[in-house]
N, C-alpha and C positions, 0 to 999 in steps of 0.2 A: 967469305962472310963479312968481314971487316968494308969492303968495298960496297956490301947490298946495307950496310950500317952506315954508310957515310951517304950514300944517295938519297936512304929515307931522310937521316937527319936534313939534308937541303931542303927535300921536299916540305919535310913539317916546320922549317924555318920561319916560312912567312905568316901560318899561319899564327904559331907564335908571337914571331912581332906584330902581329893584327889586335892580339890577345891581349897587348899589354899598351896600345893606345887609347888613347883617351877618347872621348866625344869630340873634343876638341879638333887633335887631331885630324879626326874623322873627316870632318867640316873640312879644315884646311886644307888638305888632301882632293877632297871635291873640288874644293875652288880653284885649284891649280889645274886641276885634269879638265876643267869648263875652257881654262884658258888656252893649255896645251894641246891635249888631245885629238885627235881627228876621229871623227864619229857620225855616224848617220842612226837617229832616234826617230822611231816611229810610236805617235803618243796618242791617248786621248784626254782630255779635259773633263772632267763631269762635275753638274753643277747644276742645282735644283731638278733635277730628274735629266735635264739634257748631254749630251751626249758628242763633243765635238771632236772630229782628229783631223792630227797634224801631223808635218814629218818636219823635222830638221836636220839639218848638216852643218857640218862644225870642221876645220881644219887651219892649218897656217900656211899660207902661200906668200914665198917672197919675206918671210920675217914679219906677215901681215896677219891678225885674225881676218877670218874669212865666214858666216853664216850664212844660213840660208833655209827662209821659213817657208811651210806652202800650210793653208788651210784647207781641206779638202771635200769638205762638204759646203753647199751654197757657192755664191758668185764667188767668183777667184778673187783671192786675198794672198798676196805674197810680200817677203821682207825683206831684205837682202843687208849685210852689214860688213862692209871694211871697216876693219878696225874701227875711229871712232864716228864712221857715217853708218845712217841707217837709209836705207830706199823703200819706200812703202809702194808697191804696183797693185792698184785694183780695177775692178772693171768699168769704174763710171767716173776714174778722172783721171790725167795723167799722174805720172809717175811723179815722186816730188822725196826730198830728200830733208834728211835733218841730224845734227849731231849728237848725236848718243854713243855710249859703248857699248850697250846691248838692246836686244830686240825686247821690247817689253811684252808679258801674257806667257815668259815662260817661268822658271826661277825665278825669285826673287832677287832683289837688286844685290844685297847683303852676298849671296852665294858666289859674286862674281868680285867682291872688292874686299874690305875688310869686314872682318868678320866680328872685329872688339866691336864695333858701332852697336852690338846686338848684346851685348857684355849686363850693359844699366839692367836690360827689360828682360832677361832669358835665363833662361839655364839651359844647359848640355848635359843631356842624359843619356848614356848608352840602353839599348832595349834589345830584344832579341833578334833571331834572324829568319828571313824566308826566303822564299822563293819566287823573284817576281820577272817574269818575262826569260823562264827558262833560267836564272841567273842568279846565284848566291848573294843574299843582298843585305847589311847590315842596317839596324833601324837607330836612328837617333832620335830624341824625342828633343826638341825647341819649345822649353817650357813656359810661358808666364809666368813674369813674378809674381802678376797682379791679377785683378779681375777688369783692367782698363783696355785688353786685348783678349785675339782667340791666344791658343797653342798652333804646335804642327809637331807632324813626325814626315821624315825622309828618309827613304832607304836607301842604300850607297851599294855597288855594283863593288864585290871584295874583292874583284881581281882590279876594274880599272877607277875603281873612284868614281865615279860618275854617277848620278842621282837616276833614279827607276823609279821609284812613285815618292808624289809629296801631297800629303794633307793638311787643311786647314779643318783645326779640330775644336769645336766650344766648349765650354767647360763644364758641359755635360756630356764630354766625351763626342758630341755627335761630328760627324764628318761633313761639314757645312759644304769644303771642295775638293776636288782631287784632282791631280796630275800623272796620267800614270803610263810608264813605258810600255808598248806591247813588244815591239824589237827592236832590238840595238843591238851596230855592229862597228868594228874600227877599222878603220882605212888600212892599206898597204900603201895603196896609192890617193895623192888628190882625185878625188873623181871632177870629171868634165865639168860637170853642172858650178864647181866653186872654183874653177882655173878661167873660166868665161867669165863668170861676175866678179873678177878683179880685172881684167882687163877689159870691161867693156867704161864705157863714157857714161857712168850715171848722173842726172841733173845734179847740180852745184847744192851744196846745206846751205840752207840762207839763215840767219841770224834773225829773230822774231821779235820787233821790236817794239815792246808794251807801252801800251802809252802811259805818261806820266803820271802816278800814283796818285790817287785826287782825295784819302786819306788815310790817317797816320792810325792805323790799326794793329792794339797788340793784344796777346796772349795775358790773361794774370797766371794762367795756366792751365799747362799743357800735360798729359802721360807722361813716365818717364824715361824717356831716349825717345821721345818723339821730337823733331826738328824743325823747321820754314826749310823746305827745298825750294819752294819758287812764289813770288810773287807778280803777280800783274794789275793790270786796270784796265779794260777792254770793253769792249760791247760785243754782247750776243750776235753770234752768226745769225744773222736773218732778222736779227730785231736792232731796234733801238735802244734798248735796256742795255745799260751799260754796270758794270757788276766787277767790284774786284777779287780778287782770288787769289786764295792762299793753300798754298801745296803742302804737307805734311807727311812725313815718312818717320818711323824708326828701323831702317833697312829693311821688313819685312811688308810689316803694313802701311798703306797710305791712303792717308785723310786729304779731302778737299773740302775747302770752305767758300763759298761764294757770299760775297754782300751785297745788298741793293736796296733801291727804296721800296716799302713798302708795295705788291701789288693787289692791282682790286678783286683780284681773285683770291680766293683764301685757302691755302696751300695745307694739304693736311699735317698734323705735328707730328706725324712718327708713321713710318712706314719698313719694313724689315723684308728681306724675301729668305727662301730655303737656304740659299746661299751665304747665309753671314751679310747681307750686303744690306747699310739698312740709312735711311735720309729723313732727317730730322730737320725740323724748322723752326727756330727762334724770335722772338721780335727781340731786339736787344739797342735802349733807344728808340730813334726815327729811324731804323736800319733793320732788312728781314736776313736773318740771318740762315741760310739751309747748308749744312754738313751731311758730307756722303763718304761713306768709307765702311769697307769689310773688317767694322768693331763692334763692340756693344752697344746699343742705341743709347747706353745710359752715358758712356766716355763720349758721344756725340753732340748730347746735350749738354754735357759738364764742356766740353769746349765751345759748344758756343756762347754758354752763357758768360765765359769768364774773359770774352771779348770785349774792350774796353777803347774809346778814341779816344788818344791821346792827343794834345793841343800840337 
C-alpha cells in the first residue's frame, strides 16, 4: 500500500506544482521550451475569414538553434534559421538571407526574448483550461492596460510548455487573429530536414544599408512600452518617392510609420480590415504622414499626429 502511495504522490506532483505557478511563470517556461526544445508544429493562421497553414521544426543541432518554416498553400514560401540568420526561399527570386533571431508570422517577438519588455503595457492572467490539438493546454490571458492596443490569450501545452493557439483579441472581446496548433510532436531524434539546413552553404546576411536620414523626426508621444525598433530613409521599390520610416514595437505589437511629401492622389484617412489591421493618414506640416499597425485606428492617429520635426 505504502508503495501504490508513493507512486500516485509523484504522479500528482507536477500537477501540483503547475497549480501553484504563476502567469508569469507560465510565459517563461514557454519561452524557454521555444528556445530549447525540438518540435515539429503543424498550424494554421486565420484571419479575416482566411484560412492559411503552415508547419514548422524547431531543434538544436551542434549547440545551434535550427528552424524551419514551409507555407503550404499557394506558391512556395519557405524560411530557414540558424541561430541568428534567417533564409527566405521563394519561388520568384533567389534565395537571400538576413540577420534575425526568429522567423517572423509566428509568435510574437516578446515570447522568444524577455518578457519584462511586456511588464509597462500588460498583465498576466491565469484562465482556464482546454483541449487543443489532442493536448492538455493552459490559457494565459496578455491583458491591456489601456485602450491604446488589442489583448491576447495563449494556450501553453502542460506537459511541454510550448504554445498551441494564440489570439489576438479587441476589447469587445472579438477574435480579430488566430494562430492555432492542429499537431505537434517532439523529436527523439533531429529529423533530416534540420541536420541538412545547418550544413548546407546558405547565401551570406548582408547588412542593409539606409541611407542617411534626411530628417530629424520625433515622437511627443508614443503608447506605453511602445519603442523606435528601426529607423531608415529610402525610396520606394519601384518608385521614386522616397519616404522615411519608423518601426515601433512593444514586444507584441508593431507599428510602422512612413513619412513623405504630400501625394496628388488623396489617400483615404482611415481604413481598418477584420483583422485588427488598420492605416491611417495624416497631414502633419508639409509631410503626409500614414501609420499601419494591428491597433486601434484611434492609437494610429494619436501617433501621428504627435509627430513633430525637430531642427
Amino acid at each position: 500500500m505504502r508503495t501504490i502511495l508513493t507512486i500516485l504522490s509523484l504522479v500528482a506532483l507536477p500537477a501540483f506544482a503547475q497549480g501553484e505557478m504563476s502567469a508569469k511563470a507560465w510565459l517563461e517556461n514557454m519561452s524557454q521550451a521555444l528556445h530549447q526544445q525540438g518540435y515539429k508544429a503543424s498550424m494554421v493562421q486565420v484571419q479575416a475569414g482566411h484560412i492559411r497553414p503552415l508547419v514548422y521544426l524547431h531543434d538544436k543541432v551542434d549547440d545551434k538553434e535550427v528552424a524551419f518554416l514551409e507555407y503550404l498553400n499557394g506558391p512556395p514560401q519557405k524560411a530557414v534559421r540558424i541561430d541568428n540568420t534567417v533564409t527566405f526561399i521563394e519561388h520568384d527570386q533567389a534565395p537571400y538571407s538576413i540577420f534575425s533571431k526568429r522567423i517572423d508570422g509566428l509568435w510574437p517577438a516578446a515570447f522568444t526574448n524577455d518578457l519584462s519588455v511586456l511588464k509597462p503595457s500588460y498583465q498576466f492572467v491565469l484562465g482556464g483550461r482546454a483541449r487543443i490539438a489532442g493536448r492538455p493546454g493552459q490559457l494565459v490571458r496578455i491583458i491591456s492596460k489601456d485602450n491604446n492596443r488589442f489583448s491576447y490569450r495563449v494556450w501553453l501545452d502542460m506537459e511541454s510548455f510550448l504554445p498551441l493557439r494564440f489570439d489576438t483579441v479587441s476589447a469587445e472581446k472579438t477574435i480579430l487573429q488566430q494562430l492555432m496548433v492542429v499537431e505537434i510532436g517532439q523529436f527523439d531524434s533531429t529529423p533530416e530536414i534540420l541536420q541538412e539546413a545547418i550544413k548546407r552553404q546558405w547565401p551570406q546576411a548582408r547588412v542593409i544599408r539606409a541611407q542617411k536620414q534626411a530628417y530629424n523626426w520625433k515622437f511627443t508621444w508614443l503608447p506605453t512600452g511602445f519603442k523606435v525598433k528601426t529607423r531608415d530613409h529610402h525610396r520606394l521599390f519601384g518608385s521614386r518617392d522616397s519616404v522615411e520610416y519608423i518601426g515601433l514595437t512593444d514586444g507584441i505589437a508593431n507599428i510602422s510609420v512612413y513619412i513623405s511629401e504630400p501625394k496628388s492622389t488623396e489617400l483615404p484617412s482611415e481604413l481598418t480590415s477584420q483583422n485588427g489591421m488598420a492605416i491611417v493618414t495624416e497631414r502633419v506640416g508639409d509631410a503626409e504622414v500614414v501609420v499601419v499597425g494591428q491597433a486601434p485606428s484611434k492609437t494610429l492617429v494619436e501617433i501621428a499626429k504627435s509627430l513633430r520635426l525637430e531642427d
